[in-house]
C-alpha positions in Angstrom: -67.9 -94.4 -95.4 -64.6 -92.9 -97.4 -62.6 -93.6 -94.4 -63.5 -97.7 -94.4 -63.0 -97.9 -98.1 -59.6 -96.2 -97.7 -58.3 -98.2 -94.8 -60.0 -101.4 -96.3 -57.8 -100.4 -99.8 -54.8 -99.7 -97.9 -54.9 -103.4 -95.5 -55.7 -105.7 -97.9 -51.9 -105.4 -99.6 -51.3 -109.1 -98.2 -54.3 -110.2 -100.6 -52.8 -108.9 -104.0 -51.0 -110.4 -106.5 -47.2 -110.3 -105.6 -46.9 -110.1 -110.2 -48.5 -107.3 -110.4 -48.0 -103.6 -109.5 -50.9 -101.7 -107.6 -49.0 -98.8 -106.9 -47.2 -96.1 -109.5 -46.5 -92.7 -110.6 -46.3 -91.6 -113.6 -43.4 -88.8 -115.4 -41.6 -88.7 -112.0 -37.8 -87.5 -110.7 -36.4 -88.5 -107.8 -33.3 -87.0 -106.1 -31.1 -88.6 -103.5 -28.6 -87.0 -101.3 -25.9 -87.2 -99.1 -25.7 -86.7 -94.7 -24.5 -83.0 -96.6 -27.3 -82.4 -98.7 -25.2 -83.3 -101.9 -27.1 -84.6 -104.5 -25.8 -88.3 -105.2 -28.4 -89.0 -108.3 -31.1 -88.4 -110.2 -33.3 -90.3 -111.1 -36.5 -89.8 -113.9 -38.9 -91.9 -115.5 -42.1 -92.5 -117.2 -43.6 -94.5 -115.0 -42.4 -96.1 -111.7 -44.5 -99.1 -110.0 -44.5 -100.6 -106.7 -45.3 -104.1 -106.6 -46.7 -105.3 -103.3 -45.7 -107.2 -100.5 -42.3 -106.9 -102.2 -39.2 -104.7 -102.1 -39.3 -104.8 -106.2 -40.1 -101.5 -108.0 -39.7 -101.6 -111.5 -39.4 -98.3 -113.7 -40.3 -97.6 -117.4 -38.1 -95.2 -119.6 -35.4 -94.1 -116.9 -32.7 -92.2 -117.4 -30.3 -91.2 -114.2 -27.6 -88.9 -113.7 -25.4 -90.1 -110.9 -22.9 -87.5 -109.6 -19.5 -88.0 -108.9 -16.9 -85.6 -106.7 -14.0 -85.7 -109.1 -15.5 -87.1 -112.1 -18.4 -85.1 -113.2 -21.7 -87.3 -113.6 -22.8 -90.1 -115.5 -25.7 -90.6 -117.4 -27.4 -94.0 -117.5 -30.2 -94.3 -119.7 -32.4 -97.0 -121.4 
């Protein structure tokens, strides 16, 4: 029974709202890095939301560091 509201929860994506989120985590970080495991950025948040059928993600409170070989970093914040 879990296992057919799960699967049922997880196919219907093409019958949501493209407006509205349905996916999100809340007080997250995430890190990307380079083919040398260099960190490039990071990024954090309050709240980060997927919206479906969609590339578009929007976050709420971010601040990012991005990282820079010469420079130091920047620090983007809203």
């Amino acid at each position: 029974m879990i296992e057919y509201i799960l699967s049922s929860a997880l196919n219907r994506d093409n019958q949501l709202d493209d407006k509205i989120a349905n996916h999100y985590l809340t007080d997250f970080t995430m890190t990307e890095t380079d083919n040398r495991g260099e960190i490039s950025w990071i990024l954090d948040g309050e709240r980060l939301e997927k919206f479906p059928n969609s590339e578009r993600s929007e976050v709420i409170r971010p601040s990012m560091k991005i990282l820079s070989e010469n420079d130091g970093y920047w620090i983007v914040c809203k």
